[in-house]
N, C-alpha and C positions, 0 to 999 in steps of 0.2 A: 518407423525409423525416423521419419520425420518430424514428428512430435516428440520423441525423445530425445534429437538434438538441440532441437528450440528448448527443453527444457535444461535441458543442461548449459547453454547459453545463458537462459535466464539465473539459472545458481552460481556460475560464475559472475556475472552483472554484481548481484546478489551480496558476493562474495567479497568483489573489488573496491562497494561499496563502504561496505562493514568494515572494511579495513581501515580505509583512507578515513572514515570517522573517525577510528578509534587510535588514529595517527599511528598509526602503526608501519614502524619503518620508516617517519618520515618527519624532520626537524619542523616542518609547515605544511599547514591545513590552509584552504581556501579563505578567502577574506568572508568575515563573517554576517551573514545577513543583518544583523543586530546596526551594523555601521551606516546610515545614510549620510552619503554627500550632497545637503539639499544647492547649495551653490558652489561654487571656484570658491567663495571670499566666505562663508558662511556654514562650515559642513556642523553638523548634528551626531550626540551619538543617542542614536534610535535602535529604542526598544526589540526585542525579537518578538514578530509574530508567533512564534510556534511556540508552544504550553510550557512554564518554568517548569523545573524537576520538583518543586513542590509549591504550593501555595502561601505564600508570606504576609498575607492584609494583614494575619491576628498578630503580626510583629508591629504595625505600623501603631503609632498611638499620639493621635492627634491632640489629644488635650490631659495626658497625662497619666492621665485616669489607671493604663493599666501597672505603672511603675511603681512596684514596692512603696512605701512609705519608709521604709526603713534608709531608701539608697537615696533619698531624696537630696542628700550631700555629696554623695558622693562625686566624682570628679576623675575624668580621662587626663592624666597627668603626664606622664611620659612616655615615653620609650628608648630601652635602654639597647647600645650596642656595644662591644669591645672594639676599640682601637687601638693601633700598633704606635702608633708616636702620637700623643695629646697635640703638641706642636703644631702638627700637620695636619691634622683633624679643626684645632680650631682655628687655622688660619682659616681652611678651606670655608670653613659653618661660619665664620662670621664676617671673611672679607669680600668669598663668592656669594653664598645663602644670604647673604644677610642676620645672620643669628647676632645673640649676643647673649655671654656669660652672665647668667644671674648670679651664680649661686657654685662653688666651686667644695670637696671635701679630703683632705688627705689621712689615710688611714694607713701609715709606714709598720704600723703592729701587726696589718695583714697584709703590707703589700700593695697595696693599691690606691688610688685615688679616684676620683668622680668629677666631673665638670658636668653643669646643666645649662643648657641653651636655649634661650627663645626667642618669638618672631614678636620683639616689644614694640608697641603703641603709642604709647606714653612713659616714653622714660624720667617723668619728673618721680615715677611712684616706684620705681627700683630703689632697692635699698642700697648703703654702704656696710651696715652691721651685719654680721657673721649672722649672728641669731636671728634680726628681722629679714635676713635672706632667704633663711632655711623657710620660716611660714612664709615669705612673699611666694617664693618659688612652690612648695607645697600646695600652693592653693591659686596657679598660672597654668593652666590647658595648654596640651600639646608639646611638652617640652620634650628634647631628646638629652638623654642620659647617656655621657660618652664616659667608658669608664677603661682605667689603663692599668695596665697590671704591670709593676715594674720588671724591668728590662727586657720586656717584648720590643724596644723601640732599637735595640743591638739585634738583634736575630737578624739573621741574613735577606732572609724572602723577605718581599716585597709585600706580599699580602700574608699573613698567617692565619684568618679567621675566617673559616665559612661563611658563605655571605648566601647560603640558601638557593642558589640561581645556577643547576646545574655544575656546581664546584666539587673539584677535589683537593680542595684544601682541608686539609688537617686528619684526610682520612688515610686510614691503616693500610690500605690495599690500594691507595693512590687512584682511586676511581668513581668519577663525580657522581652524587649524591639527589636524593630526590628532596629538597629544601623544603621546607615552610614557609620560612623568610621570604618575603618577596621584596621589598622595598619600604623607601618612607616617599615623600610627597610634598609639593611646595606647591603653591598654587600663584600664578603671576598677571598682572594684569595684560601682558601681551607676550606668551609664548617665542615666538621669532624673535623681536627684540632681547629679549633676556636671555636665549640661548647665543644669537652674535655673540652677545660682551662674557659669555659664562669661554664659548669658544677663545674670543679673545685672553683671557684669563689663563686659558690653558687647559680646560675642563674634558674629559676625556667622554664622549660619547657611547652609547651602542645603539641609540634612536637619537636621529635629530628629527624635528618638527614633521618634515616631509618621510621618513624613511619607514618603509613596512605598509599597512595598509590602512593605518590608523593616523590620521593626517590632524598635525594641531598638539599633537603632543611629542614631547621628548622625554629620552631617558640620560640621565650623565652620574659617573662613578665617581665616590667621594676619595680618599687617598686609599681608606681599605678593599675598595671594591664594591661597597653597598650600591645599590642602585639608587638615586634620586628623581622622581616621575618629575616632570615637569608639566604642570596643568593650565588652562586658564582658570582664571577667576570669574568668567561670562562663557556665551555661547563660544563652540572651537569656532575656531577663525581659521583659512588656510590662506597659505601666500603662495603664488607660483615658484618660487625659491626660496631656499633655507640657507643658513648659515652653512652650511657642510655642500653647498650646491645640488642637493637633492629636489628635484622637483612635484611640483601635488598630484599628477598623474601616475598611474599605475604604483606596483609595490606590492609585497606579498601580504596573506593575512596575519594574523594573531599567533604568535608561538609562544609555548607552553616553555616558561624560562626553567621551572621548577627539574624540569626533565636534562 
């Protein structure tokens, strides 16, 4: 009898474990081993010990060697989103973000227009012509494609485009969706610093620097809803306070926004 309670104990254990893995029931899971805090002023984000879900070296290709010959032109150019009022989108990407309009197209035959935005370097080699804009921007990494469909910018709601992160916007049955989307990404030389002045600005958060269990980075929503990670550009750095008064001690781990 005794042994059969201890085992039934053990299968429950067993049980309660399996679950909490597989978030089951539950918006947050434990802060992730993957995360070390090597200092206060200095935290890392460190590798997991325990075996990937598969092995990845044969992706890695240090001298080039295993890349097509054919794609060898090829080029990560953009990424495109829908937004609800261009306006408001490009004040946000070029007065918050820093972007700037390379390259803009209106196509009133189908309705819609395009603006393209980048993080320029050198603006002596931005073009002013239509045409040498179209090849500059064609051939500038990283750009995001904000594209408007006219009169999306009258509609009522605030937000009308899935934004991938647990939403139910735009769905039939009014009931949030498991997204793909997950965001886009800036990278800054001092995390805390750029979120103060983004805060200042007016910038709408769901992570400031300090918040969650992942300390050094923030997240903030553009006028649609999209998320914008905010990264360092070097090792994360942590400050004992954040712009939002959140502090580098404690905070939950990693949630799965898609859910």
């Amino acid at each position: 009898v005794s042994f059969s309670k201890k085992w039934k104990q053990r299968m429950l254990s067993f049980l309660l474990i399996t679950l909490s893995l597989l978030n089951f029931g539950a918006a947050w899971i434990p802060a992730p081993t993957s995360l070390s805090l090597k200092t206060k002023n200095n935290s890392i984000l460190k590798m997991s010990e325990s075996p990937p879900a598969f092995d990845v070296s044969a992706f890695y290709d240090a001298d080039g060697s295993k890349k097509p010959a054919e794609t060898k032109d090829y080029l990560m150019q953009q990424t495109m989103v829908r937004v609800k009022d261009p306006k408001k989108s490009l004040d946000f990407y070029t007065k918050v973000l820093g972007f700037t309009l390379i390259m803009h197209r209106d196509f009133p035959q189908w309705g819609f227009s395009v603006y393209f935005i980048a993080q320029i370097v050198d603006f002596s080699k931005v073009p002013t012509d239509p045409e040498e804009q179209w090849t500059y921007c064609m051939n500038y990494p990283g750009c995001i494609e904000l594209t408007w469909n006219y009169g999306s910018e009258k509609e009522t709601e605030d937000h009308i485009y899935n934004t991938g992160n647990s939403d139910a916007t735009g769905t039939a049955d009014g009931e949030k969706v498991k997204g793909g989307f997950g965001h886009l990404g800036i990278t800054v030389p001092d995390v805390y610093e750029a979120c103060a002045r983004f805060k200042e600005l007016g910038a709408e958060f769901t992570k400031s620097p300090n918040g969650g269990g992942m300390k050094g980075l923030a997240f903030i929503k553009d006028p649609d809803g999209y998320l914008i990670e905010i990264l360092p550009r070097g090792p994360f750095v942590t400050k004992e306070v954040d712009c939002c008064g959140a502090t580098a001690e404690g905070g939950p781990g990693y949630k799965d926004n898609s859910k």
